[in-house]
Every structure is written in C-alpha cells, then in structure tokens.
C-alpha positions as CSV (number, residue, x, y, z in Angstrom):
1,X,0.0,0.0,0.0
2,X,1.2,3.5,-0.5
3,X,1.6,6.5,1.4
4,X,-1.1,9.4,1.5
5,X,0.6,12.2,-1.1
6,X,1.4,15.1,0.9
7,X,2.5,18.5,0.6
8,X,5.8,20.5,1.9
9,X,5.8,23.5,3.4
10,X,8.0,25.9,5.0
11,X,6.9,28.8,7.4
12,X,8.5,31.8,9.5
13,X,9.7,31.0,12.6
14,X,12.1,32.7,15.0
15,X,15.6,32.3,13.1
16,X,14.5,30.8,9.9
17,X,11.4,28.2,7.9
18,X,10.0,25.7,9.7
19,X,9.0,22.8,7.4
20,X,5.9,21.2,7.6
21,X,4.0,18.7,5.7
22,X,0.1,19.3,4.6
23,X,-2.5,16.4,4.1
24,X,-5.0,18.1,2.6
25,X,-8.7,17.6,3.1
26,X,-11.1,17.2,-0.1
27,X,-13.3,19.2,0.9
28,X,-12.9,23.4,1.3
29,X,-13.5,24.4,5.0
30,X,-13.0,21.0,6.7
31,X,-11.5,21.2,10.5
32,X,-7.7,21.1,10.3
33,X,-5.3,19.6,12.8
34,X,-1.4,20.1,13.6
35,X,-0.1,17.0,15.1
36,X,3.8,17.3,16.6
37,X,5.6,14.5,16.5
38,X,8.3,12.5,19.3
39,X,11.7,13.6,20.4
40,X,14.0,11.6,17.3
41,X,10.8,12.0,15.0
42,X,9.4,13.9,12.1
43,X,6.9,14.6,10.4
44,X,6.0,11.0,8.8
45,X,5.6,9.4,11.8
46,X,1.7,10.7,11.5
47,X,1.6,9.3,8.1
48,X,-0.7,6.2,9.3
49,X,-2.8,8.7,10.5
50,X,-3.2,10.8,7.8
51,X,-4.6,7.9,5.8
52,X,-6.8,6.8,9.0
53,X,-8.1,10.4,8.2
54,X,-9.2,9.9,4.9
55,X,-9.3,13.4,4.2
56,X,-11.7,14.5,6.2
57,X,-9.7,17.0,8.1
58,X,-6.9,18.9,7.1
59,X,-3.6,17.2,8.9
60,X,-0.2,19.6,9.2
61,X,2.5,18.2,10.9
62,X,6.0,20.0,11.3
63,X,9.3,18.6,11.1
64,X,10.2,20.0,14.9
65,X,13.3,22.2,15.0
66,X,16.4,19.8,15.3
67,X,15.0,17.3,13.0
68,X,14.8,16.2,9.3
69,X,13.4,19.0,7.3
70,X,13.9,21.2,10.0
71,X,17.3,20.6,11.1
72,X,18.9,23.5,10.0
73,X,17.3,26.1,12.5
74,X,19.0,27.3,14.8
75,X,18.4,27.1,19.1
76,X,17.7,27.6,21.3
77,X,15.6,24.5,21.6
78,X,13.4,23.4,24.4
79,X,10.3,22.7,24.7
80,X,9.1,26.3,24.9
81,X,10.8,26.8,21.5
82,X,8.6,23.8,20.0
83,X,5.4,25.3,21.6
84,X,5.7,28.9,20.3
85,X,7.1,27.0,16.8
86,X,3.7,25.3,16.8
87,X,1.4,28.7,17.5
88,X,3.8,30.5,14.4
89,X,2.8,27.5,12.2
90,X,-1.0,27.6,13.2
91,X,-0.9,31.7,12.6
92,X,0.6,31.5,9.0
93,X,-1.2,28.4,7.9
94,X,-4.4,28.3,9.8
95,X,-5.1,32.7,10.2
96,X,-8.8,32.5,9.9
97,X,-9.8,29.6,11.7
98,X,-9.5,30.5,15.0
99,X,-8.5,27.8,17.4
100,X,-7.2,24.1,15.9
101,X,-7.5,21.0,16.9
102,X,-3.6,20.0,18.4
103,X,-2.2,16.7,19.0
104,X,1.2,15.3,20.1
105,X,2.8,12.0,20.2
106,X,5.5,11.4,22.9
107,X,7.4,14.7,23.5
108,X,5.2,16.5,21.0
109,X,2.0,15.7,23.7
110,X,4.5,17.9,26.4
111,X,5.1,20.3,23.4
112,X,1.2,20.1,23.1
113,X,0.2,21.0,26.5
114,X,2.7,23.7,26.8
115,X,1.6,25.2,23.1
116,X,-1.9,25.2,24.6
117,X,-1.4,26.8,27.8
118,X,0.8,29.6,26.0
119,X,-1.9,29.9,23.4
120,X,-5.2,29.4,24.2
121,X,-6.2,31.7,21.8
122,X,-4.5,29.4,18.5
123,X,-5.4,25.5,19.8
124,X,-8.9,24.3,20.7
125,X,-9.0,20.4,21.6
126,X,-6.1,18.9,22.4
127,X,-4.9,14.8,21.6
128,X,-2.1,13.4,23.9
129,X,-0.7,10.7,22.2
130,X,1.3,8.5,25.1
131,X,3.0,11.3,26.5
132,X,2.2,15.0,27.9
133,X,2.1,13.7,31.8
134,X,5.8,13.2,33.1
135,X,6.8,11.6,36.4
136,X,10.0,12.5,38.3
137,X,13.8,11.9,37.1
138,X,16.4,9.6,38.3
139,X,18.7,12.2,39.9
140,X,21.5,10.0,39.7
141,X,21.6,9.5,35.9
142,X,23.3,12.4,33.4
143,X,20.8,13.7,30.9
144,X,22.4,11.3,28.0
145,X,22.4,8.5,30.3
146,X,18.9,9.2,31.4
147,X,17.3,9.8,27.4
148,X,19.1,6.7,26.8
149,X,17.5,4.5,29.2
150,X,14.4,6.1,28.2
151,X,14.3,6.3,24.4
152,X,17.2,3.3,23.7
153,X,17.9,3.0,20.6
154,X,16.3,5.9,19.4
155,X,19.1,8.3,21.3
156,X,21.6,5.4,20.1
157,X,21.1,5.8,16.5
158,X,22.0,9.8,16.5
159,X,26.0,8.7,17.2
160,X,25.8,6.2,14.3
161,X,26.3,6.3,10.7
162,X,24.7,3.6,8.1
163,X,26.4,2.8,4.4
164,X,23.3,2.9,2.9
165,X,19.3,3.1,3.4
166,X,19.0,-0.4,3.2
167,X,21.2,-0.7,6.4
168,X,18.9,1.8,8.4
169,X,16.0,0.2,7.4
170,X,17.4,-2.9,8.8
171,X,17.9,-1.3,11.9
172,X,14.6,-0.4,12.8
173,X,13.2,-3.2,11.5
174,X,15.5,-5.0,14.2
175,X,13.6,-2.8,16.9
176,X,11.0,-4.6,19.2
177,X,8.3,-2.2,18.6
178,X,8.2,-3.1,14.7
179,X,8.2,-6.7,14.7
180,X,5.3,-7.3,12.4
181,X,4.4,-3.6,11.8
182,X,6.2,-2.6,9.0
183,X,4.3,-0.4,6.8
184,X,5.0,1.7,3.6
185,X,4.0,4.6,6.2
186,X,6.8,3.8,8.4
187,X,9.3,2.7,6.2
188,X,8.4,6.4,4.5
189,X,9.3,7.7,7.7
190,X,12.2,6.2,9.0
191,X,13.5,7.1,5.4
192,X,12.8,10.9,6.2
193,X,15.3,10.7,8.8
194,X,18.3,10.2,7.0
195,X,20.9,12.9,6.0
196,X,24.5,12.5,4.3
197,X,26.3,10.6,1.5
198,X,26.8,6.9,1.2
199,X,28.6,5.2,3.4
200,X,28.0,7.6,5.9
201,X,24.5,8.1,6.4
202,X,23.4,9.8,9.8
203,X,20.3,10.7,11.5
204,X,19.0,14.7,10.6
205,X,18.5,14.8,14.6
206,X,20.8,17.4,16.1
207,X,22.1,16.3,19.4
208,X,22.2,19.3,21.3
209,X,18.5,20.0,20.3
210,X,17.6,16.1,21.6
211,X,19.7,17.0,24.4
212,X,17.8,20.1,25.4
213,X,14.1,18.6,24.9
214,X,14.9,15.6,26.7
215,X,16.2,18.2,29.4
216,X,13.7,20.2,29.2
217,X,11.0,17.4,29.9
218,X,11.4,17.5,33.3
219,X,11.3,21.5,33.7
220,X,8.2,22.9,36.4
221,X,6.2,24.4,33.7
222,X,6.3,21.6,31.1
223,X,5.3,19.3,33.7
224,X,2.5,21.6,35.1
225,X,1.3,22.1,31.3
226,X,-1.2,19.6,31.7
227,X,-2.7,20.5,34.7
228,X,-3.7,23.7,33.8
229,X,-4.9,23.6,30.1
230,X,-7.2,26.2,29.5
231,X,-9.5,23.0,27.2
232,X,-10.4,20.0,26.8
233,X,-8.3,17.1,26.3
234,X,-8.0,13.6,26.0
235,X,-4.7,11.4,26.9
236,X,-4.5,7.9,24.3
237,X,-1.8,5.8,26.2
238,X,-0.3,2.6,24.9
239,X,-0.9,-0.4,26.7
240,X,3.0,-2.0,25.6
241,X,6.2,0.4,26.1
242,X,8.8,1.9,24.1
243,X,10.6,-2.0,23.6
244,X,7.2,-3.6,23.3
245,X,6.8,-4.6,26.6
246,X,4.2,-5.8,29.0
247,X,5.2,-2.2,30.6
248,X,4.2,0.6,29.0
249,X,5.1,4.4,29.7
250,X,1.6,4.6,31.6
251,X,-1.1,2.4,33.4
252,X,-4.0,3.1,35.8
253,X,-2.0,3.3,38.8
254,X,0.6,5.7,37.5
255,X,-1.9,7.5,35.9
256,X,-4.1,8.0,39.3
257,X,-0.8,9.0,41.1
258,X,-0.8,11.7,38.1
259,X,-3.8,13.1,39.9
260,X,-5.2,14.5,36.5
261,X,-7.8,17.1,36.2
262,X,-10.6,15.1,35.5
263,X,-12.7,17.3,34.1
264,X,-10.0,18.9,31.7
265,X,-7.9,15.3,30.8
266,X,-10.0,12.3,29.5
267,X,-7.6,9.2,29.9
268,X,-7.9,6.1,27.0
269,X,-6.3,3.2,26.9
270,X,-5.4,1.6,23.4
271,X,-4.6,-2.1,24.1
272,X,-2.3,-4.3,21.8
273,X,0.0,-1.4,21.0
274,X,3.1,0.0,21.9
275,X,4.4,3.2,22.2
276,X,5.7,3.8,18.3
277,X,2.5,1.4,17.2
278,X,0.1,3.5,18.9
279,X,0.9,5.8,16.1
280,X,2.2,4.5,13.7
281,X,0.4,1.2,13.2
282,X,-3.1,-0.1,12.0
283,X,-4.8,0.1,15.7
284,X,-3.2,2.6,16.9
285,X,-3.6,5.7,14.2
286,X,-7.5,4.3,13.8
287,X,-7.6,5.2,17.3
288,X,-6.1,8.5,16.7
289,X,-7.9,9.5,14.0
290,X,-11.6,8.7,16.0
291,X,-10.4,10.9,18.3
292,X,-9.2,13.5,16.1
293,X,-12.5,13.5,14.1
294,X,-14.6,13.6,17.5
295,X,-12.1,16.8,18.5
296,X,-13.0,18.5,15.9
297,X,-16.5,18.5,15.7
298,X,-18.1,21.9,16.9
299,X,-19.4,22.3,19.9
300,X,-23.2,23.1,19.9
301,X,-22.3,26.5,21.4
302,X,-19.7,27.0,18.3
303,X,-21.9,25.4,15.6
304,X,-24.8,28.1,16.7
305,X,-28.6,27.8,17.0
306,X,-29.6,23.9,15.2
307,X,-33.0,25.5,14.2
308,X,-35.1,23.5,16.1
C-alpha cells in the first residue's frame, strides 16, 4: 500500500522556515489539525494517521526544529521553542480559523500542552498521544544516560552512521516495537530521517537539540502544562512500552498517582499497541484519528442555533 501524497511546506519561525507537511482535506473548509511529533521524530511518523483520516480533516505536521526537514534552524531549543514554533505554524497556515485541533505524540504531547497553555487563543481540543504527563527523574543519571534509558535506541542511533538506506531500514526493522508492523508509512518515515552521502548516512536529529528537549522534559512548567490547560483534552496511552513490553510508559496506577484534572484530561487506553505502534500502526492511528475527528467537531455553542 502506498503512502497518502502530501505537501511541503515551509513557514517563518524565530531564526529561519519551519518545514511542515500538509494532508489536505477534499473538501474546502473542513476542521484542520497540527499534530507534533516525538523527540527523534518527524513529520511521517503521523503518516498512518493521515490515511486513517481519509481526508476528512486537514492534517499539518512539522518537522520540529532539530529534526529532518527542520534541522537546520538554529536554538535555542526546548520545549518552549517547540510550543511557540507550533502557535507560528497555526498563525501563518491556519489565520482564519481561530482555534485548531492539536495533537502530540511522545514529546510533542508535552510540546502540546505547553503550546496550549501559552496559546489558548490558536489551539482548541487537544490529543495526547502517550505522553504529555511526566513523572520525576532519576537524579543520579546524566541527561544522555537518562534519554538513553528512556528512548534506547532511538538516542543510540543519533551517534551512528549507516552505508546505505538499506542498512537503516534494517535497523529499525531490528527494533521490538516493529516486529510485524512494518508499513509503507513507516518505512516512508524512517527514510525521512536520513541525511549525508553513502557510506556515511546519519540521522538529521541534532544532538544538542535532543539533548535540550529531553532536558527540558522534566522543567516545572512543562510538567504543570497539563494540569492547567485552558481546554479540553484527551490522553491515548499505549498499553505495551517503548521495547514492546508488558510495561508501558503509563497504566492506571501511574496515571491516578498523576492526579489528573478530571474534568480537563479524558484518559484512553489503546490495548495491543506500543508506544511507536500507537501511532504508527493499524490500531493505533484508527484510534487516533476517532479521536481527532470527535475533537473537531463543533461544539453546539460554536456550531450556533440547530433551528429546532
């Protein structure tokens, strides 16, 4: 099967274009939704999605600064950066629509909340994709050490080089989380990520951006974020974790410890999934995208009088 065609774009951001990429909707006026992606993403990760979508909502996902497409602009980074990023791509691409729907996957749910909070005026709904609610840090662990033994390979891969894109395809093929989810979407994806001449083919990932992010996860007011959104929102968690485990990054208990706003932050499981397949596979983006669709359906106070 092949990938949903797509556009690229490239916006004004603080020190240079942020590029994005545009899943159109077939029809003139439909809702639109910007959906940030994880901290050694891009864009493509929400590929699945965009074909779970169908169309039927506009879909614009950034390549966050540090990464593929994007890897070229400058710091600082943090999760701020991301945040106001995100409000500069929903002003030049979304001006007349008031607020969007916004969703995040991973660190783009913290990016999310924080984007939301700073701008309540530019994101209605929001969609946590297993992430946006952190839990304290090892204090013992330096922040490489600690993104490693969070994100493993992922933070392993940004100190390697590959001779070719067979070889990197290999190597997340290798990963836990893909064994028997390979898709056209991910491969698509994975692909994205590459930068360089053969034999030396590296990730686009700056380090010192994935090294300030992952920092910057554990900073007061991105951990707050989601305890004081000004809107709804709903949290999708993976029931597997990052290595396809039994584990995953949340559960009821950890989740009640949380001590979430109940009536701002609607929690979801999505079992059978881990925390890449939540969003990139078949179960996972179907999810997504029924929640995505249900965000952006107007409220009866925004859709006006019904007539009857």
């Amino acid at each position: 099967m092949t990938t949903v065609p797509y556009e690229e774009l490239r916006v004004p951001v603080a020190g240079g274009g942020l590029a994005a990429l545009r899943w159109p909707a077939h029809e003139a006026g439909a809702p639109v939704v910007v959906a940030l992606h994880g901290i050694t993403a891009n864009a493509l990760s929400w590929g699945r999605v965009a074909r779970a979508l169908a169309g039927r909502v506009t879909l614009i996902a950034p390549d966050l600064r540090g990464r593929a497409a994007s890897s070229g602009l400058p710091g600082p980074y943090g999760i701020a950066a991301h945040a106001d990023d995100a409000a500069a791509l929903a002003e030049a691409l979304c001006p007349a629509r008031g607020r969007v729907v916004l969703a995040g996957h991973s660190m783009g749910a913290f990016v999310a909340a924080l984007a939301a909070v700073r701008h309540p005026e530019r994101f209605g709904p929001l969609l946590l994709v297993d992430g946006g609610v952190g839990f304290p840090a090892p204090t013992h662990l330096s922040p490489d050490a600690l993104l490693t033994a969070v994100i493993g390979p992922a933070m392993d891969r940004l100190s390697m080089t590959f001779p070719d894109r067979a070889a990197y395809r290999s190597f997340w093929q290798a990963h836990p989380a893909f064994a028997g989810a390979w898709s056209a979407e991910v491969d698509a994806y994975v692909q994205r990520d590459l930068t360089g001449r053969e034999p030396a083919l590296r990730s686009t990932c700056r380090l010192q951006a994935v090294r300030a992010d992952g920092t910057g996860l554990f900073a007061e007011q991105v951990l707050s974020a989601v305890r004081n959104l000004p809107m709804a929102a709903t949290l999708l968690w993976a029931e597997r974790g990052l290595m396809n485990e039994p584990q995953g990054l949340y559960d009821e208990s950890r989740l009640e410890a949380a001590a979430l706003p109940g009536a701002t932050v609607e929690t979801v499981r999505v079992p059978d999934v881990n925390h890449y397949t939540v969003l990139t596979g078949d179960r996972g983006a179907e999810a997504i995208a029924h929640h995505l669709l249900k965000a952006s359906r107007p409220s009866r106070a925004e859709a006006g009088p019904s007539g009857d």
